[in-house]
N, C-alpha and C positions, 0 to 999 in steps of 0.2 A: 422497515429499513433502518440500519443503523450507520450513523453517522462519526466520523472523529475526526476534528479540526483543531486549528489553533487560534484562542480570541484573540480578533483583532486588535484587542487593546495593549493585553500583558503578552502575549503570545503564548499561554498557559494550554497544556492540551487539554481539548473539551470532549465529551459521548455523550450524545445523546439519541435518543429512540424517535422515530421521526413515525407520529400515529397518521393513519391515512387520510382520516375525516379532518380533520384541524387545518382552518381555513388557512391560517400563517403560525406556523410553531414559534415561538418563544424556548430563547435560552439561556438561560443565566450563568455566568462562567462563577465558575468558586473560589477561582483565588482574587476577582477583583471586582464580581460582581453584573460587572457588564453585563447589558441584555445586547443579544444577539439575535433578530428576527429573521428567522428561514426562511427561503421562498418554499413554492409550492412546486419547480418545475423539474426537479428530481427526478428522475437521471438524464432528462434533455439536458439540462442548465444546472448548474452546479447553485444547491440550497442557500450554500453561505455568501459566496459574490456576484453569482447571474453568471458566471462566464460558460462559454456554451463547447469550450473544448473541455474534453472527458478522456483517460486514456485507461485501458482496463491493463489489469496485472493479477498475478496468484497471489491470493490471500493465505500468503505464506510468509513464517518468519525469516529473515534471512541468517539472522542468528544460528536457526535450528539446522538450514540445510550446510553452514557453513560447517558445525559440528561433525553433522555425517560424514562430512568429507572430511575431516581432521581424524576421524575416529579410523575411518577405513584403509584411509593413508597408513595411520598407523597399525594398525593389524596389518597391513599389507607388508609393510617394513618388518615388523616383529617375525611375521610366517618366513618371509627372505631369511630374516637372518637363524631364524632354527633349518632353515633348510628346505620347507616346505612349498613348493610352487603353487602347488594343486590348493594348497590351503590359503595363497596368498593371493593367489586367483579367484580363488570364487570369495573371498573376503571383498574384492572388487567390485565382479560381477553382483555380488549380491546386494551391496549398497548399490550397484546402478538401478537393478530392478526394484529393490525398495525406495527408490526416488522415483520412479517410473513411474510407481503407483501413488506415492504420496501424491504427483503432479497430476494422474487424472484424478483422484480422489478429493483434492481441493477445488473446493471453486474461486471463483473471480471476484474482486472488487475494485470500483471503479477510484478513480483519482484526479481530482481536477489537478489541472497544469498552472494554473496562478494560484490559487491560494494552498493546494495542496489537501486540501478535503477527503478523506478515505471514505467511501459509502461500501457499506456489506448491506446482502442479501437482497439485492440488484441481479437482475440478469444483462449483463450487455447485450447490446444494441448491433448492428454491425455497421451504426455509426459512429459505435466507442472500438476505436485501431487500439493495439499495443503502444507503448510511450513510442514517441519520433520523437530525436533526437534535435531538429529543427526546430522542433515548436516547445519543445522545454527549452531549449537555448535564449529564445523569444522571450520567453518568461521569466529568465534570467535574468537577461539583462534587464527587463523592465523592472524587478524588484530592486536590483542594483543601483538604477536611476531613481527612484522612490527615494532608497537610502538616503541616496547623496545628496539629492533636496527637500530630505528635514531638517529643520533645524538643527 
């Protein structure tokens, strides 16, 4: 199972490979050192802070699908304006179904809701829902009030 957080300390993002046998992994952030020790309870409970909400999502980039859509828009417009419908249609259709596919063909990874932890190569649970919008709100503010009393 792979892991990608941010240390607690610097908030540097961290990867690391989380071995099965290893009683409590250790992990050492690079830009500042910190040891971070994992739990074991992956994918009940999230490795880095114990928190036991988990919300799964497509381990996809959004970068990447945002492109598609900017790409096809654009061929769609360009076909319009030479005059082509038939061409400016399935310039559409056909990014829709190459998204189709990309979206069964990716799989899932998990994300905790307070610290934000990404875990691949997890199978969800159907104790891990899609994000709700309630319970990241939750988490929200609770990091918002952290903020505000640190020093």
């Amino acid at each position: 199972m792979k892991i990608r957080f941010l240390c607690p300390e610097c908030e540097a993002p961290v990867s690391a490979e989380l071995p099965s046998p290893s009683p409590s992994p250790e992990v050492v952030c690079s830009a500042c050192a910190h040891r971070v020790e994992l739990g074991r309870d992956a994918p009940g409970r999230c490795a880095v802070c114990g928190n036991h909400e988990l919300y799964k999502k497509k381990n996809f980039p959004h970068w990447l699908g945002m492109a598609i859509l900017t790409v096809a828009c654009v061929g769609f417009l360009v076909m319009m304006y030479r005059h082509d419908p038939y061409w400016a249609w399935a310039v559409l259709l056909g990014s829709a179904a190459f998204d189709g596919l990309l979206y069964l063909w990716v799989g899932d990874a998990l994300v905790c809701y307070r610290c934000g932890a990404h875990y691949y190569g997890v199978a969800p649970t159907s104790a891990h829902r899609p994000f709700e919008l309630t319970i990241g709100e939750r988490y929200r503010q609770e990091r918002l009030r952290r903020e505000q009393m640190k020093p």
